[in-house]
C-alpha positions in Angstrom: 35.5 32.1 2.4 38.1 30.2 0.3 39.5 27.2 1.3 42.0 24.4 0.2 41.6 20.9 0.7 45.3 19.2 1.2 46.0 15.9 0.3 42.4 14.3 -0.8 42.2 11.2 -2.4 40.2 11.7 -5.8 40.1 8.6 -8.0 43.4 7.0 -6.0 45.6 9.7 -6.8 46.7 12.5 -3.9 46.0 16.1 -4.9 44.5 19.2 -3.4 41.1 20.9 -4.1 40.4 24.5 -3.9 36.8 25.8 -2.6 35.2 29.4 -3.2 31.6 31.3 -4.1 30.1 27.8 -2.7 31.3 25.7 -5.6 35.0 23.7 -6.2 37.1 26.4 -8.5 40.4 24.0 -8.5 41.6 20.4 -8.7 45.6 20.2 -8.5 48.5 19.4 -7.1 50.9 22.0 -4.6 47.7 24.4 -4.1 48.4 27.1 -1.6 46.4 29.8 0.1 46.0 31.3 3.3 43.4 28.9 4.4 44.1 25.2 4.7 43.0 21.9 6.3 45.3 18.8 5.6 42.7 16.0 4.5 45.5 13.3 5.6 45.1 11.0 2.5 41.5 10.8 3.0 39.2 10.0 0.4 37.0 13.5 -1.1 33.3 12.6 -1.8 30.3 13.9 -2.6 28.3 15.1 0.3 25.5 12.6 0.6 21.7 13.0 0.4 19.1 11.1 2.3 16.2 11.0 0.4 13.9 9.5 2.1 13.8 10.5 5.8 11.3 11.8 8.3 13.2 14.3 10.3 10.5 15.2 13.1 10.4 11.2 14.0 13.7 10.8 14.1 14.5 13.9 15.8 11.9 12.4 18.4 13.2 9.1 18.2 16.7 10.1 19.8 15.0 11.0 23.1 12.7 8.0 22.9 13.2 4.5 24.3 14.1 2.1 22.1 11.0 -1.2 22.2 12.4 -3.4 19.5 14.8 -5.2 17.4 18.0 -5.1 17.9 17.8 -3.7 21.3 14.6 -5.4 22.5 13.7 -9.0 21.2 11.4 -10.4 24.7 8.7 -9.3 26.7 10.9 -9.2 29.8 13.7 -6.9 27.9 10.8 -4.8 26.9 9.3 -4.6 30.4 12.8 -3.6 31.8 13.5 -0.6 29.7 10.2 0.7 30.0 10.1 1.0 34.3 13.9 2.5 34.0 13.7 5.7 36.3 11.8 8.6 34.7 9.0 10.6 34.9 6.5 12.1 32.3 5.2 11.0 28.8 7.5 7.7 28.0 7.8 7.6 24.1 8.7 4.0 22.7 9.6 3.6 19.0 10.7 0.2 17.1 8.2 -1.8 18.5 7.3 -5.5 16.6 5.4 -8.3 17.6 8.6 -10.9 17.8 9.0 -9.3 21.0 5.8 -9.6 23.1 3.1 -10.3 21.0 0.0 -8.0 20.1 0.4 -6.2 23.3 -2.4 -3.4 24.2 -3.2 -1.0 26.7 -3.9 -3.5 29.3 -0.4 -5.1 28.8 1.3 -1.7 29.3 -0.8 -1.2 32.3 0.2 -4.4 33.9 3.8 -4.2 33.2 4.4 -0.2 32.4 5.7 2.1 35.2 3.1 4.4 36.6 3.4 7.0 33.6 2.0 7.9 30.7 3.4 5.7 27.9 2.8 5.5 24.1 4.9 3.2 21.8 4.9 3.2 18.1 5.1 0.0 16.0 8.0 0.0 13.7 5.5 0.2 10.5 5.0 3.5 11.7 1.3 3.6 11.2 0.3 1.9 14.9 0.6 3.4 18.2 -0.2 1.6 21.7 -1.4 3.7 24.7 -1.9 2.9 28.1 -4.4 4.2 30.0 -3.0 7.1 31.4 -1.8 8.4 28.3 -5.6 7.8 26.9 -6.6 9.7 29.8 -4.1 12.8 29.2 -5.3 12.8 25.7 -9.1 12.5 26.3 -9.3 9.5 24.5 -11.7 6.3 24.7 -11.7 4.3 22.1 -10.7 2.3 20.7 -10.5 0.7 24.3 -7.3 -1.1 23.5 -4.9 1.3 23.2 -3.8 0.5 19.4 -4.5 3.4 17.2 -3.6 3.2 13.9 -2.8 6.1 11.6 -3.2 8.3 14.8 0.2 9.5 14.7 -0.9 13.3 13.8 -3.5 13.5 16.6 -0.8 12.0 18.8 1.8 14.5 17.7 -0.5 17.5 18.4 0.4 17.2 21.9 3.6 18.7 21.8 5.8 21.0 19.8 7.9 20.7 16.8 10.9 18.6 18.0 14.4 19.9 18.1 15.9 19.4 15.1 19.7 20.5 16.2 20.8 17.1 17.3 19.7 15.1 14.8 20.8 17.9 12.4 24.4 17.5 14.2 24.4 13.9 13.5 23.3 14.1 10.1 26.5 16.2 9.0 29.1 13.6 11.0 27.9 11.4 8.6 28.6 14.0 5.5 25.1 14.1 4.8 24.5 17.8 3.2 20.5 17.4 2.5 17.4 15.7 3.3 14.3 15.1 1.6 11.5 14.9 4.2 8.7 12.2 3.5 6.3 12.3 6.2 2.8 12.5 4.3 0.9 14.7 6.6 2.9 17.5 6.1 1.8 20.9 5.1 2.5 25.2 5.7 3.2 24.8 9.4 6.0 22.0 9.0 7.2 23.1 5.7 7.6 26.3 7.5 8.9 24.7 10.8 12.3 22.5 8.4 12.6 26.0 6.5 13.7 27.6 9.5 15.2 25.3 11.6 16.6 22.7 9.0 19.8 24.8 8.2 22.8 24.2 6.7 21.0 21.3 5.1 19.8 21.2 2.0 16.0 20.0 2.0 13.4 19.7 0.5 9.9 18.7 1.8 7.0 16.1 0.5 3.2 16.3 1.5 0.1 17.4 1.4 -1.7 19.1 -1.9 -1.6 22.1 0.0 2.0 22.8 -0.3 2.0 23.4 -4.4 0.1 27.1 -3.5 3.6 27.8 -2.3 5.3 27.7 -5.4 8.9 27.2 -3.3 11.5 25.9 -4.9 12.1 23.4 -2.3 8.6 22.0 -2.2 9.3 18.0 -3.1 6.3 15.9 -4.1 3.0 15.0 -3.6 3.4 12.5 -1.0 1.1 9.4 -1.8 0.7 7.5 1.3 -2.3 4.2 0.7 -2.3 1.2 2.5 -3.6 -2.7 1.5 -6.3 -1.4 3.9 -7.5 1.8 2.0 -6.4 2.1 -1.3 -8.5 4.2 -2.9 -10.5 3.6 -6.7 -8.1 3.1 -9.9 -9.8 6.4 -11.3 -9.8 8.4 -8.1 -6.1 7.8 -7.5 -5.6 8.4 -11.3 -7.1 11.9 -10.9 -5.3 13.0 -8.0 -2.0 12.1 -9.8 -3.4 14.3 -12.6 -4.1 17.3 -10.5 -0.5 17.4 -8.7 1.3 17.2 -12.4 -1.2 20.3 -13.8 0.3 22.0 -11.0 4.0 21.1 -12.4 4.2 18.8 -9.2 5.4 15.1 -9.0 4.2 12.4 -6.7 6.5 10.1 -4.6 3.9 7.2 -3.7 4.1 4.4 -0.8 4.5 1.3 -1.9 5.4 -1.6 0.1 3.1 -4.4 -0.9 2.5 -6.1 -4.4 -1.3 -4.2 -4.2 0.2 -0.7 -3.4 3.0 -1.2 -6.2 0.7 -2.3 -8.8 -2.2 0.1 -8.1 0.1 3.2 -8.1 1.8 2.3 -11.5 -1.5 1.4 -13.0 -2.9 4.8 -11.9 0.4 6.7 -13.0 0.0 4.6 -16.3 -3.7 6.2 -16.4 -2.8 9.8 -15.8 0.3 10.0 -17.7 3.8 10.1 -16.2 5.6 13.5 -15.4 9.0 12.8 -14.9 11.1 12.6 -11.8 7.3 10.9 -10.4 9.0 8.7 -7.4 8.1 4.9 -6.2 9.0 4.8 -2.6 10.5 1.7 -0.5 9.4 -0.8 -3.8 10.1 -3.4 -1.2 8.3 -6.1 -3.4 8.8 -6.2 -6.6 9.1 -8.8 -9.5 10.1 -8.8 -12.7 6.6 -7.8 -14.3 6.6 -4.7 -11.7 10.3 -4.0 -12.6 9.2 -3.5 -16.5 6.8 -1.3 -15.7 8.4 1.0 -13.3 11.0 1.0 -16.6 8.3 1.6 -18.7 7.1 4.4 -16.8 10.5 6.0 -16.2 10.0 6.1 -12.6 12.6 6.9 -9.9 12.7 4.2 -7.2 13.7 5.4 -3.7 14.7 2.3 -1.8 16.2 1.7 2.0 19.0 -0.8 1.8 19.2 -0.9 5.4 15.9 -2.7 5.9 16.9 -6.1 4.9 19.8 -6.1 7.5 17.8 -4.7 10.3 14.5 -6.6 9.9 15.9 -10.1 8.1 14.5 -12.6 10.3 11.3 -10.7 10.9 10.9 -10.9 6.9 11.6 -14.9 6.5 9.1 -15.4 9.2 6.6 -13.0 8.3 7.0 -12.4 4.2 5.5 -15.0 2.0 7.5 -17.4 0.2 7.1 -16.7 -2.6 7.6 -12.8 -2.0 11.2 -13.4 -0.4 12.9 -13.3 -3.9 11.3 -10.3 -4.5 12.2 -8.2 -1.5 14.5 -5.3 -1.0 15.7 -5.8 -4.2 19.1 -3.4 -5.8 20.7 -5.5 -8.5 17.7 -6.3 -10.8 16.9 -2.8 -10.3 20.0 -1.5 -11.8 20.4 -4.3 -14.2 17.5 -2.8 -16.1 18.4 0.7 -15.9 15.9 1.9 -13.0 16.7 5.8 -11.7 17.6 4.4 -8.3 18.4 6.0 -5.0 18.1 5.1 -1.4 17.2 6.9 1.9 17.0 5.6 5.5 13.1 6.0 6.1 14.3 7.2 9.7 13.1 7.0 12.5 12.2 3.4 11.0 15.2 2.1 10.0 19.0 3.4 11.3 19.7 7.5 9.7 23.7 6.3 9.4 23.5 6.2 5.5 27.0 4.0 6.0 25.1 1.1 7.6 22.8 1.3 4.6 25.4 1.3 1.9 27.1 -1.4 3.8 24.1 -3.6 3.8 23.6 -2.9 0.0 27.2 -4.6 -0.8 27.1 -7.4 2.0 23.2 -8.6 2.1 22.0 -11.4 4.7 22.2 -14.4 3.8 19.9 -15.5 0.7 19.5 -12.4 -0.7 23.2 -12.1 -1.4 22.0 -11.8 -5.4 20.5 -8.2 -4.8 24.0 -7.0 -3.8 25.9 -4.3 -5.3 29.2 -3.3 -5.4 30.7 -0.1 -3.1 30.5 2.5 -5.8 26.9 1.5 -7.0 25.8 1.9 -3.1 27.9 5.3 -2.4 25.5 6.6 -6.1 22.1 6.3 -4.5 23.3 8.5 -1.5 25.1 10.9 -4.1 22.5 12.2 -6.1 21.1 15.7 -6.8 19.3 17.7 -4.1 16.0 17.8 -6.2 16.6 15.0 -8.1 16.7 11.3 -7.3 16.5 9.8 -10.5 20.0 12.0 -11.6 23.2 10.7 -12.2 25.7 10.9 -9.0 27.3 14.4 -8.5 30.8 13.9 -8.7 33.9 15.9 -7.3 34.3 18.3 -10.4 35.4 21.8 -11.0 32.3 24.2 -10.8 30.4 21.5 -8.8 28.5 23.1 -5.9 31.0 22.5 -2.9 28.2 19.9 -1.1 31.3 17.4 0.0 32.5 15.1 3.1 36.0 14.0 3.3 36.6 10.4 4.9 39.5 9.5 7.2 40.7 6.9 5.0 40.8 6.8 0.9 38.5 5.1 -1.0 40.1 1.9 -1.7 40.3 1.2 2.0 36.4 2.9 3.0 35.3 0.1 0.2 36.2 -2.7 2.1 33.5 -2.1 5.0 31.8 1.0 4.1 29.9 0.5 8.4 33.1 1.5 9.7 33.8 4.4 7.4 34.2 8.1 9.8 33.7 11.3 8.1 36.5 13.7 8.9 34.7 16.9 7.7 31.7 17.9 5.8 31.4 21.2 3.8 27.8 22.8 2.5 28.1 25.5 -0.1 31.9 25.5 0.4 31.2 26.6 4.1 33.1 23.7 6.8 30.0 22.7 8.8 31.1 19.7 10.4 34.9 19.3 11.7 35.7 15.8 13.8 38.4 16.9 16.5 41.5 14.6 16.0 
């Protein structure tokens, strides 16, 4: 259905904009038509994209309790959420040892509520059981409780989450697509955000197994190597080879100086396909910058990690690393493809947090910083492709847009306290805040 757009703010100026067949048809003043929404002098953006998010986790993560930083930061915080009334499995995301140390299956037992409980480390890759949750699930060892890279067995136990809330959330932000991350994923869960993922846009990373499909919205080959694992030069090399004979990028993990380095030297070996992605880069220097350049990579990076984990990274992060961490400016300086997502459920989904701690670092990073319009671009690129320029608010753009309750010049000033009034996908009003 056709709709007009009164009195948007597009580049400071008022004017109205005119939506039909899923796609802007009109920019101009006095526009008039038989159905209208006043935007009230807000300003008419691009809808944004998160690309780099893990939807089942964060759908899961709403209904879990939170066991870390911000919320949490001591043992006896920690112990007081978990015994809060309730009854079956007690999930705990956001966990990190500032709060209570290495804690195990016999801490949980001593201080948990009679329940089962699992908590996952905010890395993502741990999970701590106690013993009534290793006795639901069969499990003995290891006789801790701390399994890492467990999360898929762990997940078995129930059903796909419900996406609709987080989904909700997503387009009061004016977010109008995803791109889903999560490494394990093959048929079933591509199958699983295909159904239940609408009106988003998405498009899914994983497993080999997902280039038989030949779907248009299957992303890349999800690369996903730790310090601890990281497989031969040549046998990463050839797995890189086999996803691009199959047309099919690869978005590798890369937070440490090893991952980084290893996954450029074996993209180096095999040959570079472009639109092949570098996820998180969280440490990189100016050798590893060149090369990414070299390569034509895309980096996909999470501005909002350096707000919500500073003090964690000064006290944990080497030295010598710190300068290297998180960084946005010497990215863009050189010309890197550069976009950002929210890793969610590990850092906060609200991509205006993020773009707010890209322009206002902590500080002693304040030299990575980049200005409103620079952030706003890694949230408003294509659908399939990161390393793109922005979209833009253009006649015969698809109609993927959000208008803000404010114009731009005052949503710059502290882009954490911008609201999105309305969010349209494919020129369709999916989101619609009630005044």
């Amino acid at each position: 259905m056709a709709m007009i757009i009164k009195n948007v703010d597009l580049d400071g100026q008022l004017t109205d904009v005119r939506l039909a067949d899923g796609l802007i048809a009109e920019i101009d003043d006095n526009l008039t038509g038989l159905n209208m929404i006043d935007g009230h002098g807000g300003a008419l953006i691009p809808g944004l994209h998160d690309h780099h998010i893990h939807l089942n986790g964060t759908a899961a993560a709403m209904n879990s309790v939170r066991c870390g930083p911000p919320e949490v930061t001591a043992a006896a915080k920690l112990i007081e959420v978990l015994n809060k009334p309730g009854s079956g499995w007690l999930r705990g995301v956001g966990y990190h040892h500032s709060v209570a140390g290495e804690i195990d299956r016999a801490w949980l037992d001593e201080h948990g509520p009679d329940r089962p409980i699992r908590i996952q480390h905010r890395g993502g890759r741990l999970w701590i059981l106690n013993s009534l949750a290793m006795n639901e699930l069969e499990l003995s060892e290891p006789n801790n409780g701390r399994f890492y890279d467990a999360d898929l067995h762990i997940r078995k136990t129930s059903s796909f989450p419900d996406l609709r809330p987080l989904i909700q959330k997503l387009l009061s932000w004016g977010i109008t697509g995803v791109t889903e991350v999560t490494p394990s994923n093959s048929i079933a869960e591509f199958n699983h955000y295909l159904k239940n993922t609408a009106p988003l846009r998405v498009t899914v990373m994983g497993k080999a197994a997902l280039s038989d499909l030949g779907h248009n919205q299957v992303g890349p080959l999800k690369l996903h190597y730790h310090d601890h694992d990281l497989p031969e030069l040549d046998n990463l090399a050839t797995e890189i080879n086999a996803a691009h004979n199959r047309g099919r990028n690869v978005a590798a993990h890369c937070v440490t100086r090893a991952e980084l380095m290893l996954t450029l030297a074996a993209i180096e070996q095999a040959g570079p396909l472009a639109g092949d992605r570098i996820e998180h880069a969280a440490i990189a220097d100016e050798a590893a910058i060149d090369w990414m350049k070299k390569l034509d990579m895309i980096v996909v990076t999470q501005p909002n990690f350096i707000a919500e984990r500073v003090d964690a990274y000064v006290e944990d992060v080497e030295p010598h690393d710190l300068p290297h961490l998180w960084r946005l400016k010497s990215f863009q300086d050189v010309g890197l493809k550069l976009a950002a997502g929210s890793d969610a459920p590990f850092g906060d989904p609200n991509p205006w947090k993020a773009m707010a701690a890209a322009v206002s670092r902590p500080s002693g990073f304040e030299n990575e910083a980049i200005s409103p319009e620079t952030a706003l671009a890694l949230y408003t690129k294509p659908v399939n492709d990161a390393g793109a320029p922005a979209r833009q608010i253009a006649v015969g753009e698809q109609a993927d847009i959000c208008l803000l309750d404010c114009n731009w010049a005052d949503a710059r000033r502290d882009l954490a306290v911008v609201n999105v009034r309305a969010t349209w996908i494919g020129g369709e009003l999916v989101y619609h805040l009630v005044d």
